[in-house]
C-alpha positions in Angstrom: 0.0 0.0 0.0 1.0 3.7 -1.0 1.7 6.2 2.2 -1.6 7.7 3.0 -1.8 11.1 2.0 -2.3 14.5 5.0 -5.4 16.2 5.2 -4.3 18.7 2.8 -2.9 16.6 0.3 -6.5 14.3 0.4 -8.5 18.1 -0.2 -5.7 19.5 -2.8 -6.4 16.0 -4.7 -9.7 16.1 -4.2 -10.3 19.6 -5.7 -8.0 19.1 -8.8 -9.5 15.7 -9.5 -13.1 16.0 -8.7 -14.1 19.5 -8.1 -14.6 19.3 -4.8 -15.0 23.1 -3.2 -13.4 23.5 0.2 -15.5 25.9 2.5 -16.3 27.3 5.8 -19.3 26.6 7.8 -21.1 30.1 8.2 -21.3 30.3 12.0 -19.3 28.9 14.8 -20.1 26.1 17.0 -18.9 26.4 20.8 -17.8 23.6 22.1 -15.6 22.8 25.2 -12.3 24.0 23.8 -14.4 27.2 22.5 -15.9 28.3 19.1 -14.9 25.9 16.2 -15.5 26.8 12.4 -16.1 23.4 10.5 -14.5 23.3 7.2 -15.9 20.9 4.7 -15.6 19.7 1.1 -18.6 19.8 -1.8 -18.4 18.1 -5.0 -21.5 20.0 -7.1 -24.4 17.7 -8.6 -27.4 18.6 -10.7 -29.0 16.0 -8.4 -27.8 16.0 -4.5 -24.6 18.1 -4.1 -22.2 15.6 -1.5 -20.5 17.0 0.7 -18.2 15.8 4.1 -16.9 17.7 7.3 -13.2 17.6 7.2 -11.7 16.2 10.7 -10.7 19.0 12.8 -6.6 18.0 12.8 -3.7 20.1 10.9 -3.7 19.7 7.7 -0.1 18.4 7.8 -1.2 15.6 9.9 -2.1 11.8 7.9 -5.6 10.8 7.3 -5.8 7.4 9.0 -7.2 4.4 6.6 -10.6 5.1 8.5 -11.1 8.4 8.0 -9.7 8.0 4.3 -12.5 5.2 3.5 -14.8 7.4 5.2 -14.4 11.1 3.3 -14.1 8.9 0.1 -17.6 7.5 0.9 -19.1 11.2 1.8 -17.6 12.5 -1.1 -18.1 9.5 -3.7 -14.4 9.0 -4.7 -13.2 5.3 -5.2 -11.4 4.8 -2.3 -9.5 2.3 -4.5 -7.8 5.9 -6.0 -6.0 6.6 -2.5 -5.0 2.8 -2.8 -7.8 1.7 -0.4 -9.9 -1.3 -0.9 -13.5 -1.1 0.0 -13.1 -2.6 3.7 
């Protein structure tokens, strides 16, 4: 298996290879550590846009296979394209 990719390597390949749109949720949510913005990626449809919350770590750190399977799911990408199977 390939090394799993950081955060922001999964959104940078996400974006260029299936137009998925990085954004901001509009208001904050306090929580215990204080007021968190959720980012989040959408890939556009004509039908149901798809869209996942991004896991709130930096974006140097690596996506565990878990999380990987699971934003690939949100977001409809083979998971098989980050060198995933479908367990």
């Amino acid at each position: 298996m390939s090394r799993l990719p950081s955060l922001a390597e999964f959104i940078k390949r996400a974006q260029s290879e299936y137009g998925a749109n990085l954004s901001d949720l509009e208001a904050p949510v306090v929580g215990p550590r204080g007021p968190v913005v959720f980012r989040y990626l959408e890939i556009p449809s004509d039908d149901v846009p798809l869209f996942a919350v991004l896991p709130d770590i930096p974006e140097k750190a690596t996506l565990s296979p878990d999380v990987l399977r699971s934003l690939c799911r949100q977001l409809g990408i083979p998971p098989k394209d980050f060198d995933l199977d479908l367990g």
